[in-house]
N, C-alpha and C positions, 0 to 999 in steps of 0.2 A: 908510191906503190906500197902497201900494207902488205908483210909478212907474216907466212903462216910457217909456224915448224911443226906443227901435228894438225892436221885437216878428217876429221872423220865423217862418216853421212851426217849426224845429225848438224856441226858444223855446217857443211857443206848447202847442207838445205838451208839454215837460216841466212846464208852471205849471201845467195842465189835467189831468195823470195822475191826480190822487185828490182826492177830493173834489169841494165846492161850488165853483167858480169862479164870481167875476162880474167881467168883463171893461167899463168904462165907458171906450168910444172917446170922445176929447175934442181940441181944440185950445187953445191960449196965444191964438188969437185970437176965436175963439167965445163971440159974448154968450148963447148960450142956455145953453152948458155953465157960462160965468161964471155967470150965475143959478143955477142949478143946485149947485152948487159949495159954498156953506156948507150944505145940508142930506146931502152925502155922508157926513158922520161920524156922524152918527146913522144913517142908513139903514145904515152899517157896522156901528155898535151894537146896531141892531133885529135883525140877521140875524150875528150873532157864530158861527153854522154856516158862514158861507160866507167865502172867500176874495177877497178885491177888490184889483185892479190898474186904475188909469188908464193907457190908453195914446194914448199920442203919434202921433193919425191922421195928422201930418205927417212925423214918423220913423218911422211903420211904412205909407206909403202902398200899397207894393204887396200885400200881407197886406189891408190894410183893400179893395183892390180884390179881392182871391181872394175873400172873407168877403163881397162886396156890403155895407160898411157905407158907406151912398147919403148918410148923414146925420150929423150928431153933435148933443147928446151920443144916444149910443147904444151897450144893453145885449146884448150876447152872453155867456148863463149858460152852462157845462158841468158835465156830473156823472160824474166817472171817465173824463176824456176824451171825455165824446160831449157834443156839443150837444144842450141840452136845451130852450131858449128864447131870444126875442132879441125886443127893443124895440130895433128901428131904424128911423128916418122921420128926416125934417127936420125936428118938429113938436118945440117947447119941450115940455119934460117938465117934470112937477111933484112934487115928493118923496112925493104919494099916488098918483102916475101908477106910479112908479117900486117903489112900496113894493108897491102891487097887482098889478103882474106880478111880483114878484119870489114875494110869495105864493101868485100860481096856480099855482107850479111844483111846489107840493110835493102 
């Protein structure tokens, strides 16, 4: 998974032009995203169609405020540029949380 520490729009559109994008906002101090965190390489695995970048809610703050990402870790997928889905709340996710929205997309 490719790390982003500053994500801004004009960024954001060119990682998001084609294809599957899945975007996992996260922070260095967040125990949920730390939990979270050894099941992302496999859920990269499971979904080897889609593109995944962690980005750094804390270098990319004002982008994460445009986007309403209210919580971390939280998912915003694109497909060819357009938003297609998003698992964002404060709640701890689970790698079948994760694995299951990732699926209803298709």
């Amino acid at each position: 998974m490719k790390q982003i520490k500053s994500l801004d729009q004009a960024k954001l559109a060119e990682i998001t032009k084609q294809g599957r994008v899945v975007l996992e906002w996260s922070a260095g101090w967040c125990p949920d995203c730390r939990f979270l965190e050894p099941a992302l390489p496999e859920i990269e695995q499971n979904f080897a169609d889609c593109k995944f970048y962690q980005i750094d809610r804390d270098g990319s703050i004002d982008l994460a405020k445009e986007l309403k990402i209210l919580g971390i870790p939280s998912f915003v997928v694109y497909q060819d540029g357009q938003e297609i889905g998003r698992l964002v709340n404060k709640d701890r996710k689970t790698k079948d949380e994760v694995e299951t929205f990732l699926k209803s997309l298709d």
